[in-house]
C-alpha positions, 0 to 999 in steps of 0.5 A: 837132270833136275827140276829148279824154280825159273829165276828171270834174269835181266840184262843190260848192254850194248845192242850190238853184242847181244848175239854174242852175250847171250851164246856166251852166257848159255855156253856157260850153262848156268842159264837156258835162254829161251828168245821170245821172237827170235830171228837167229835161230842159232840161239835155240839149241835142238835140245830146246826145239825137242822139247818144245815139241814134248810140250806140243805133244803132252798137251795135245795128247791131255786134250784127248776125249779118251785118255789112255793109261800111261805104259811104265815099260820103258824097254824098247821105248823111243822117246824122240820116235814116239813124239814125232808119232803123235805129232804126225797123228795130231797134222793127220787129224788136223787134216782130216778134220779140215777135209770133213769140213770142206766137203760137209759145205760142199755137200749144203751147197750142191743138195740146192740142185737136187741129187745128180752126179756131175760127170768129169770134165771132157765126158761132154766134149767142150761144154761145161755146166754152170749153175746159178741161182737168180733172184725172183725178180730177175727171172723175167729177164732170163725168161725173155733173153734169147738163150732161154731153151735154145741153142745159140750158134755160140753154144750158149744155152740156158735151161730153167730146171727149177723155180722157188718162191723165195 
């Protein structure tokens, strides 16, 4: 295989024979077809879906902090095993990456309530815990409702754990 300057190439035709104009051209191997926005998938070959992931895979590993010497040993070495390995590494990071993030939000929207473990649900038969923050002056309101420190005979109760001045 060689390395040869990209030629672009036009062409000009009947719409309905585009699908078959271009197989035909590829078969004729003088040209590789690469569609912009395909919807037929059959005009990309595997070769082509092989090196695009290549591609993916060379730029993710070029993005790396710490880069690594390239290995020249190529006994025993799998090209297609080795780009599937780094793909999975990159959507296992990705992943983890996404997960560090949720919980890093979790964690600034429950230290509001304190430190506290939330039991699970079902240790406290039917009843469940809600938490709000109510604006300052509302808080008159929820201090002369009738649920304020009171069991209600619907199981409803509200319980007043903390005041800011904000």
């Amino acid at each position: 295989m060689s390395i040869v300057a990209l030629k672009k190439v036009s062409l000009c035709g009947v719409f309905s024979d585009k699908t078959l104009v271009l197989k035909e051209l590829q078969a004729l191997g003088l040209a590789h077809l690469i569609p912009f926005q395909s919807k037929d998938k059959a005009l990309i070959s595997p070769e082509m879906l092989g090196v695009d992931k290549a591609l993916i895979a060379l730029k993710y590993l070029q993005a790396a902090n710490k880069k690594r010497h390239q290995v020249r040993q190529e006994l025993g070495f799998d090209f297609n095993a080795t780009i599937t390995e780094i793909l999975a590494v990159r959507d296992s990071l990705l992943a983890l990456s996404e997960q560090c993030d949720f919980l890093e939000e979790r964690i600034k929207e429950v230290a509001l309530w304190g430190d506290f473990t939330l039991v699970e649900e079902g240790e406290l038969s039917a009843y469940r815990l809600w938490f709000y923050r109510i604006p300052k002056q509302l808080m008159k309101e929820v201090k002369s409702s009738e649920l304020t420190d009171v069991t209600h005979p619907n199981d409803i109760s509200i319980k007043i754990v903390g005041y800011e001045n904000t």
